[in-house]
N, C-alpha and C positions, 0 to 999 in steps of 0.2 A: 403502809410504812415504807416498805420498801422501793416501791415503783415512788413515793415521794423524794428518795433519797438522790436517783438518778434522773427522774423528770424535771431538775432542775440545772442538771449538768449542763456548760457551758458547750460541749458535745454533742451538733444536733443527731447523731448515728447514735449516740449512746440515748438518747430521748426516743428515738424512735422503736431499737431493740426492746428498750424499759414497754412501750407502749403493746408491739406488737406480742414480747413476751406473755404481760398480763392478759390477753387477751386469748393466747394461747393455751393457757394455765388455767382460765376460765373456762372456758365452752371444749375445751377437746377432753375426753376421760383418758384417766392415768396411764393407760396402756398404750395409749394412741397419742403421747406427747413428742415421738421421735419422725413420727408419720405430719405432712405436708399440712398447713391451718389455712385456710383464705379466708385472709382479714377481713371483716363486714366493714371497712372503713374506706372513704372515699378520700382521695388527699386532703381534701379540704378538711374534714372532719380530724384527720390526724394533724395537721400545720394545728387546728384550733385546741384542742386536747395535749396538744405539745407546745406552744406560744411558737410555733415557728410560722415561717411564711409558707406560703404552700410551694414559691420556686424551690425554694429547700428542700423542702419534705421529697420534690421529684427529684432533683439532684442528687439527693443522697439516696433513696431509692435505687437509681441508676446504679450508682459505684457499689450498692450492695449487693444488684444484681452481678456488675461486672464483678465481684468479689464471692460471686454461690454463695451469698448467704440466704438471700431469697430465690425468688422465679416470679415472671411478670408475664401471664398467659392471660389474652382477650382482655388487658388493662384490670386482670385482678391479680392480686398481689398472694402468693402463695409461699409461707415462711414455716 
C-alpha cells in the first residue's frame, strides 16, 4: 500500500527511495536496517519496476550519490 502511494509520484527520486526502501525492509533484519543494503537490482530492472527510463534511474542515482544518500562501489548500488 504504501510503496503504491509514492511509486506513483511524479518524482523520479522519490520512486526510486519508495523502491530501494521496500527492498530494504524486505531482506535486511530489524536490527540491521541502519547498516548498508546492496540492492539486487540492476538499472534496468529498477527504470522497469519504477516506469522510469533507465537514463533516469542513473541520473538520479548519481545526484543521490552526490547527495550521501547512497554509495555506488564496483557498479553496486549500496543504500
Amino acid at each position: 500500500m504504501i510503496m503504491s502511494q509514492h511509486i506513483f509520484s511524479n518524482d523520479p527520486s522519490m520512486r526510486l527511495k519508495t523502491l530501494m526502501n521496500y527492498f530494504k525492509n524486505i531482506y535486511c533484519i530489524e536490527n540491521d536496517l541502519d547498516s548498508e543494503y546492496i540492492i539486487p537490482l540492476t538499472r534496468q530492472q529498477m527504470a522497469n519496476l519504477t516506469g522510469l527510463r533507465v537514463e533516469t534511474v542513473i541520473r538520479v542515482i548519481k545526484l543521490m550519490e552526490k547527495n550521501n544518500l547512497l554509495r555506488i562501489k564496483k557498479g553496486l548500488i549500496y543504500y
